[in-house]
C-alpha positions as CSV (number, residue, x, y, z in Angstrom):
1,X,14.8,95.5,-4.7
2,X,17.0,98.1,-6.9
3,X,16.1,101.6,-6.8
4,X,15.1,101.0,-10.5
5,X,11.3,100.3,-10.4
6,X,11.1,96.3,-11.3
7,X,14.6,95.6,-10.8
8,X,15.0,92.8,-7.8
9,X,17.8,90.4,-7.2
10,X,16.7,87.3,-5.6
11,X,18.9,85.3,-3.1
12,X,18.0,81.7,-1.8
13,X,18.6,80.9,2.0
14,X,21.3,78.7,0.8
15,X,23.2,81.4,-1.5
16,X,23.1,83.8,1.7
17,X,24.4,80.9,3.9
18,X,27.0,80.4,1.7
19,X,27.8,84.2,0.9
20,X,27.9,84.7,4.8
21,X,30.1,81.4,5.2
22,X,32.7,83.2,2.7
23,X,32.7,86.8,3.5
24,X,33.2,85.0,7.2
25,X,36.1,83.5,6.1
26,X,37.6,86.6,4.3
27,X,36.8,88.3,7.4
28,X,38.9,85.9,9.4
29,X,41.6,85.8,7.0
30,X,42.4,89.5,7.3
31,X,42.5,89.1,11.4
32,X,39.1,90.3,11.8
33,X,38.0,88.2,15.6
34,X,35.4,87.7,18.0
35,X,34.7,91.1,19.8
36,X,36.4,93.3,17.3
37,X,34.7,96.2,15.5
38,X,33.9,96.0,12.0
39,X,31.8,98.8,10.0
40,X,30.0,98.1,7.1
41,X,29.9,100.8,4.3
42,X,28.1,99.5,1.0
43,X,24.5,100.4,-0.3
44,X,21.5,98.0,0.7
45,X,21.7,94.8,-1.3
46,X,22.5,91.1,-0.5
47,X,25.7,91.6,-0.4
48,X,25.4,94.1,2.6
49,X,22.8,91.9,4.4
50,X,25.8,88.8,4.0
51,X,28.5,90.6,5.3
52,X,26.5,91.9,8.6
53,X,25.6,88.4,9.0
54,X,28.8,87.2,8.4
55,X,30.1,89.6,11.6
56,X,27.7,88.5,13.6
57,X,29.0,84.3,12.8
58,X,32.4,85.4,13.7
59,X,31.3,87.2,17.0
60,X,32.5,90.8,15.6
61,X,30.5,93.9,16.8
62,X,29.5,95.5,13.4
63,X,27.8,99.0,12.7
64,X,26.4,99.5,8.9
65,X,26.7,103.1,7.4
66,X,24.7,103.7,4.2
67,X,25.8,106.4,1.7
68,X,24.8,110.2,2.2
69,X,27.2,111.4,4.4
70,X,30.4,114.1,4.5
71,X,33.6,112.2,4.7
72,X,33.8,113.9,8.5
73,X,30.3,112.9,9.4
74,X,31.6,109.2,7.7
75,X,34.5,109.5,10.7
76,X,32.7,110.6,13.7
77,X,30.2,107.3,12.9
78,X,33.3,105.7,12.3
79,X,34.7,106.5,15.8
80,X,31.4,106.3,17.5
């Protein structure tokens, strides 16, 4: 659901499973592998929900940080 009242997007499991599959791929492509670290930094929506899933089928340890913060506050998560 969008923060507009009414406004949803709708996924199937299939669209996720594919989403995931791809962003996994991506993530592979760039040298992202199993064990490494991998923070997420997007808003709440499908796409979000994909790409943590897609770090978890590759095996890489992934933290998700949501919007709101100072760009030092960003780092220290970062580094945590």
């Amino acid at each position: 659901e969008k923060d507009e009242p009414g406004e949803e997007v709708r996924v199937t499991y299939r669209e996720l499973l594919e989403l995931t599959c791809r962003l996994g791929n991506t993530l592979k492509r760039q040298g992202v592998k199993r064990g490494d670290r991998v923070t997420i930094y997007m808003p709440p929506c499908p796409l979000a929900v994909a790409s943590m899933l897609a770090c978890a089928r590759i095996g890489a340890v992934h933290t998700v940080v949501f919007a709101g913060f100072s760009a030092e506050s960003l780092a220290d998560r970062i580094r945590d």
